[in-house]
Every structure is written in structure tokens, then in C-alpha cells.
C-alpha positions as CSV (number, residue, x, y, z in Angstrom):
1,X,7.2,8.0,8.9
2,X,5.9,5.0,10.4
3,X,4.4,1.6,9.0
4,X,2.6,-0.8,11.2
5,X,1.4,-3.8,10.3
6,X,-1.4,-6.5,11.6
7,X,-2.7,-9.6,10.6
8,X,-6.4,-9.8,9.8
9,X,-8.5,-13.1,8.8
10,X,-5.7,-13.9,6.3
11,X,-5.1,-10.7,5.0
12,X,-2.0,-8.6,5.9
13,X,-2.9,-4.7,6.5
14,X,0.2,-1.9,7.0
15,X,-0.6,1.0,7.8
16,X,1.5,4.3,7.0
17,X,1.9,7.7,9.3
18,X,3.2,10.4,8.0
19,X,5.3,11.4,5.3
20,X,6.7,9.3,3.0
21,X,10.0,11.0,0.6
22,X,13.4,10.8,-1.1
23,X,14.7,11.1,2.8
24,X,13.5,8.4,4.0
25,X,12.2,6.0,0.6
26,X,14.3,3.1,1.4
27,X,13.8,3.2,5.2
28,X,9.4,3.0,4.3
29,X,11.0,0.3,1.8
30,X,12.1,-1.7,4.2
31,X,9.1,-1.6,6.7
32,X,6.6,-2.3,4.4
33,X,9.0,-5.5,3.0
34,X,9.7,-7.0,6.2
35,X,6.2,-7.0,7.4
36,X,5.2,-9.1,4.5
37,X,5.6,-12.8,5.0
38,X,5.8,-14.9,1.7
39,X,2.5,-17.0,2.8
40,X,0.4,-13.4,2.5
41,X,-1.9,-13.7,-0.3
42,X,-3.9,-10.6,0.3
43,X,-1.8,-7.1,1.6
44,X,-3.4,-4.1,1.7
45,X,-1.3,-0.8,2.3
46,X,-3.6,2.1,4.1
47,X,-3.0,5.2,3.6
48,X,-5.1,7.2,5.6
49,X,-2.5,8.5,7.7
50,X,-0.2,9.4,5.2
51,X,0.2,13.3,4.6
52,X,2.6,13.4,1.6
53,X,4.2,10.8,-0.7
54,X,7.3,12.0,-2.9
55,X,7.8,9.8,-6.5
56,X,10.3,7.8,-4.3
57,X,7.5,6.7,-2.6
58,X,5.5,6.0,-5.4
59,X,8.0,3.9,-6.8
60,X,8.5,1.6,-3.3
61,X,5.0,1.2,-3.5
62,X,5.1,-0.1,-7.4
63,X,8.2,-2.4,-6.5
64,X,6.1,-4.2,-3.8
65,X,3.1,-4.3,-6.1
66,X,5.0,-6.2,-8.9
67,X,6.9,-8.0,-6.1
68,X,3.8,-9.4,-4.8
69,X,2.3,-10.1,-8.1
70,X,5.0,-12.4,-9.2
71,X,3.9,-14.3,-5.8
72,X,0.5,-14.5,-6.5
73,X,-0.6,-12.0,-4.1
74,X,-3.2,-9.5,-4.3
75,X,-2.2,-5.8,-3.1
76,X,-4.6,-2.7,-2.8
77,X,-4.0,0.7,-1.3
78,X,-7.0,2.5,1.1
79,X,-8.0,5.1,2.7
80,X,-6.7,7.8,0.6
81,X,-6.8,11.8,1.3
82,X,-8.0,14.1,-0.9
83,X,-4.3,15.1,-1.9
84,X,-2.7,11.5,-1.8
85,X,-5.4,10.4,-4.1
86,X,-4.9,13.4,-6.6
87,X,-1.0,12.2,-6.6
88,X,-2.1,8.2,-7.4
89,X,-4.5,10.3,-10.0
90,X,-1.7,12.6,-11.9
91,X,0.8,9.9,-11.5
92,X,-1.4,6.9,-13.0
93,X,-1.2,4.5,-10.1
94,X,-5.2,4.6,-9.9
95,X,-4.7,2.6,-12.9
96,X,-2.3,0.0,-11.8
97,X,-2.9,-0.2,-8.4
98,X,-6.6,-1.3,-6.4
99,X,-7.7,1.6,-5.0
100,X,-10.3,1.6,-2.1
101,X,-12.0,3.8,-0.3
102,X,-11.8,1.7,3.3
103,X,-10.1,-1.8,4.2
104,X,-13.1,-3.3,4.2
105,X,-14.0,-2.3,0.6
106,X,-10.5,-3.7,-0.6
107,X,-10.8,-7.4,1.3
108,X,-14.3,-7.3,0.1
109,X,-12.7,-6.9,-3.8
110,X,-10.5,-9.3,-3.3
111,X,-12.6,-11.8,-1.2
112,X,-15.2,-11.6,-3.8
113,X,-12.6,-12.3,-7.1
């Protein structure tokens, strides 16, 4: 597992690689936490590399959603497989969480709000 992160136009994008479980939760807890600075107002996780996301995964990804809420920031996920969506489906995160189908269709959202 690997998160990398860029600045874009204001807007913070992290990417993750691979696979994100109970084995290694806290280390993709960390990465995605220390590339956000407290000025982001708009972080968007992709997840188009991602192959498989365990519920201790799913639950870093809530704790950074609610932690950037309380800032004021806006966070989406992109980019999702077939298989990661059907997890954010079954789980319920569709519902809590922006989901996009590109980058560009989550600054867009957020841009336009």
C-alpha cells in the first residue's frame, strides 16, 4: 500500500496503490493524515489504484472524513473499481461519503457548491 499525495489548484488529491487491511490500517492512517495540511479545504482520496479495502480501511477513511469536516473541509473519494465501489455500496459509505467517478467530477462538485 502506497498513498501519494499532490497539490492541485487548492485542492489536495492522495492517491492509494494497492491494498488497504487490518495489516497495515494504521500505517494508510498515517499517510493519508500527514499529507493533509490544516489550510486544505478541498481533499479528494482516489481510489483507482486501490485493489481491496478491509473494514479497517473503511473506518480510516470515515475518521479522516469527520476529521476534516469538523475543519470545514470538503472530502470526496474517486475513481472507484467495480469491486471497491460495491464495498462503499454494501457498507453504506456511498451515502456518507462524495463519491465520484474521476477527480475532475469531485473538484467540479465541490467547486460548484
Amino acid at each position: 500500500m502506497a498513498v501519494n499525495s499532490e497539490r492541485q489548484n487548492g485542492t489536495l488529491i492522495a492517491r492509494v496503490d494497492g491494498r488497504v487491511d487490518g495489516s497495515n490500517a494504521r500505517e494508510f492512517q498515517t499517510a493519508l493524515e500527514s499529507s493533509i495540511d490544516s489550510g486544505d479545504r478541498i481533499v479528494v482520496l482516489d481510489l483507482e489504484q486501490l485493489s481491496y479495502i478491509s473494514s479497517a480501511g473503511l473506518r480510516v477513511i470515515l475518521m479522516v472524513a469527520k476529521t476534516l469536516q469538523r475543519q470545514g473541509a470538503k472530502f470526496a473519494v474517486c475513481s472507484l473499481s467495480t469491486s471497491i465501489r460495491e464495498v462503499f455500496e454494501i457498507s453504506g459509505f456511498d451515502r456518507i461519503i462524495s463519491v465520484n467517478a474521476s477527480q475532475e467530477e469531485a473538484i467540479s462538485a465541490f467547486k460548484d457548491s
